[in-house]
N, C-alpha and C positions, 0 to 999 in steps of 0.2 A: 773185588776191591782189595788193594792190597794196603791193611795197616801202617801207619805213620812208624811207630813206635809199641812196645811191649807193653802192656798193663802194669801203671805205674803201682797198683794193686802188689802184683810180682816182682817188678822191679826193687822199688823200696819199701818192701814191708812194716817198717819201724815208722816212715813219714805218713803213712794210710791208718797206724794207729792214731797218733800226734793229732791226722785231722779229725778222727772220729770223737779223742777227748775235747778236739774245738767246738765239734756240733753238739757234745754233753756240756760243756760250761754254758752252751748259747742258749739250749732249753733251760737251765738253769737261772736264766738272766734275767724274767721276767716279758718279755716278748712272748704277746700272742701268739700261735702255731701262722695265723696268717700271716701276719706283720714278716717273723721268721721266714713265709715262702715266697715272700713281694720281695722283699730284698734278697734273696737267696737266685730268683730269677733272676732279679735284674744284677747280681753279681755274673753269673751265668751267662747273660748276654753280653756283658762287658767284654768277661774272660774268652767269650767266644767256645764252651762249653754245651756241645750241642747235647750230649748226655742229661748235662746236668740241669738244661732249657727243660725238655724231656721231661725227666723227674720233677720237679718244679710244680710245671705245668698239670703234671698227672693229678699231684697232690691237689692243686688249688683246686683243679675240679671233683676230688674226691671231698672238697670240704665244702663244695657247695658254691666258691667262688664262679660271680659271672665271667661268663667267655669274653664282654667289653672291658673288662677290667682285667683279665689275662694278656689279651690285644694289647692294650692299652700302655702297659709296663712299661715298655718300650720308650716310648713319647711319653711318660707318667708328668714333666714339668707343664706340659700341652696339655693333656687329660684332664675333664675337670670328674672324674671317679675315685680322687682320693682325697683322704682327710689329710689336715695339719699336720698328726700323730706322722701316717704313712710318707706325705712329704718331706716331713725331718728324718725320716729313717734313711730314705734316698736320696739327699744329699751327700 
């Protein structure tokens, strides 16, 4: 398979800092670790971010998150596996 494009990593160095202070202010913010990786996924799906789906997904099942409720993200308005909290996030 021949890559799209160069590791935006290499490419812009300076913008892969920028996002990294974004994901320290977001821990920072008060959002649960999960809350953080429901919407992190479904930013991920949006963007079309298969890495970052990936990552995401690794996470949630590292923290114990069920597999219907990983599925589920997706269709999260249709799903009935999330709370109030989680559905204002996804908005």
């Amino acid at each position: 398979m021949v890559t799209r494009m160069t590791n935006a990593a290499y490419v812009l160095p300076e913008a892969m800092k920028g996002a990294g202070s974004l994901l320290k202010a977001v821990d920072q913010g008060g959002l649960s670790q999960g809350l953080q990786e429901i919407v992190g996924l479904r930013a991920s799906q949006i963007n079309g971010c298969s890495a970052c789906v990936h990552a995401h997904v690794i996470n949630m099942r590292k923290a114990g998150e069920s597999e219907e409720r990983i599925a589920a993200v997706v269709a999260w308005r249709e799903a009935p596996f999330f709370s109030d909290a989680e559905r204002a996030a996804l908005k």
